[in-house]
Each structure stands twice: as structure tokens, then as C-alpha cells.
N, C-alpha and C positions, 0 to 999 in steps of 0.2 A: 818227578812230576809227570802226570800224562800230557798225551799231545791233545790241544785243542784248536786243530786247525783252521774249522767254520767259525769257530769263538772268537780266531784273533782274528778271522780276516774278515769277519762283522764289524771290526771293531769299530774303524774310520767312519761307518755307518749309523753308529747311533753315537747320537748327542743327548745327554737327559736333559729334558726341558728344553730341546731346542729345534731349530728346523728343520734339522735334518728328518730320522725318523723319532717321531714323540715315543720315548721308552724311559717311564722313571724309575727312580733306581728303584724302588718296591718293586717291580716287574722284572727289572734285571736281577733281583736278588732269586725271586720265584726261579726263573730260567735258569741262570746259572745253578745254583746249587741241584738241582735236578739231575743233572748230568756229571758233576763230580765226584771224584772220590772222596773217602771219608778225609786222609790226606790234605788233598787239591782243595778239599773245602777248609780247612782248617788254613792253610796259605789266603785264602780269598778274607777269610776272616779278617785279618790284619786291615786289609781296604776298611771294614767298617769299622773297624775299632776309632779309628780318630773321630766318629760320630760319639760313639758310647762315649768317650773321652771327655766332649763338649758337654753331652747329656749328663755324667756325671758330678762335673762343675754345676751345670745350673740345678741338680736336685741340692748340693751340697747349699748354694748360695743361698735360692729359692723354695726348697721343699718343696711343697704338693702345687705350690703356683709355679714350678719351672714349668716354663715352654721346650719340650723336647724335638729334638729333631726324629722324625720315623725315619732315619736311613740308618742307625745304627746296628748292630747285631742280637744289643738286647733289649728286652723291653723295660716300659719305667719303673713295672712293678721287680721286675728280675734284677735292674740296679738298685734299689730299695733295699733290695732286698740283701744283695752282697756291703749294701755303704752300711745298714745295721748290722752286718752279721762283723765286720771289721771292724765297726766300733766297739760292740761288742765284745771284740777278741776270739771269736767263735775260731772254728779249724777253718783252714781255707781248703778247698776244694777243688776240684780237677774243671769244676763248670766254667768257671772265670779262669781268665788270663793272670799269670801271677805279679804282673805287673801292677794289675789293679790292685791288689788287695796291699803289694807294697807302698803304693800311693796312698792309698786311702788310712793305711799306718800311722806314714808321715803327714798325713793330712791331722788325723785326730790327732797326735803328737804336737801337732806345732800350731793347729788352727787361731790360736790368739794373736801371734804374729802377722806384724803390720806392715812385715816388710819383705816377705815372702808371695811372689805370683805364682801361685799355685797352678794355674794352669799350663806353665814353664812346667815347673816338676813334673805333673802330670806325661808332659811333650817326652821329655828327656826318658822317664820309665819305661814310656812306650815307644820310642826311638831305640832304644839298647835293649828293649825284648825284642820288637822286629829284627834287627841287626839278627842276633842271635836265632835268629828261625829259619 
């Protein structure tokens, strides 16, 4: 990993959404990734993934009425786009995390199940992909 020495020692400094200095994370996503490597950016990644995560659940629940969060890494058309291509059984791809596409497996695998909290699974796939990076 590169050194980001302005980066961390900004860091105390900004709060999103707070009093500090107003910087949301849409603006910090702009900024950072500007300056890193292909790498360092793929590390940063993992930060928004627990967004995509949340967004994932609610297209799953909700479909075209989910409320998304914008801080995740991809957009709702781009997880649409991976939750059919997995239902599907399409190839999985280098675009997405492989974590997702093994969730979203065992999601259409077991979605009848009424005693299964899916967004647990979700947590855990993507807990042991981090771990692993």
C-alpha cells in the first residue's frame, strides 16, 4: 500500500455530515479515489461495500421501489444488473466482488426460507472476503 500521509492526517478533520468540516462521503469518494492507486483503490473499495450490501438487500426485498443508499460503490442499475445476471446463473465476472455473486447464489437457492436473515449471510460473505484481502 502507498503512503497517504495528508490523507490520514486530514483525517480527525472531516466528519460527513458533521460540524466539523461538511465533506459527504460522495465528495470524499471523488477525492480519494483520484489520488490512488489502482490497488489502494481497490482496498478503499471494501469501505463501501457494506453500502452495496444494504443496497443489495433492499433491491432484493423491494425491487424498483428500494430506497438506496448513494454511498455505496455501485450503482442500482449495476447491482440489478449483477442480482439478474446471478439469478440467471450467468458467468460471474471480475466487475463484482466474488462475495456477491456467492450471496446472491445462496440467496436465490434458499429465498423461500423463513428462517434464514439474509442480511447475516450477506455480513458474513463479506466479512471473510475482507478478512481475506
Amino acid at each position: 500500500m502507498s503512503e497517504y500521509h495528508c490523507l490520514v492526517a486530514g483525517l480527525p478533520d472531516i466528519v460527513f455530515d458533521g460540524s466539523k468540516i461538511n465533506f459527504s462521503i460522495e465528495r470524499f469518494k471523488e477525492e480519494i479515489y483520484a489520488g490512488l492507486t489502482k490497488a489502494d483503490a481497490a482496498r478503499i473499495d471494501l469501505f463501501f461495500y457494506a453500502w452495496d450490501n444494504e443496497n443489495i438487500i433492499e433491491i432484493l426485498r423491494h425491487g424498483n421501489e428500494a430506497e438506496l443508499a448513494r454511498t455505496g460503490r455501485y450503482s442500482r442499475e449495476e447491482l440489478v444488473e449483477l442480482i439478474l445476471a446471478a439469478k440467471s446463473g450467468d458467468a460471474r465476472t471480475a466487475d463484482y466482488p466474488a462475495y456477491m455473486y456467492d450471496f446472491l447464489e445462496y440467496y436465490f437457492a434458499n429465498e423461500a426460507r423463513e428462517d434464514v436473515m439474509f442480511e447475516n449471510v450477506l455480513a458474513s460473505h463479506y466479512y471473510n472476503y475482507a478478512v481475506g484481502c
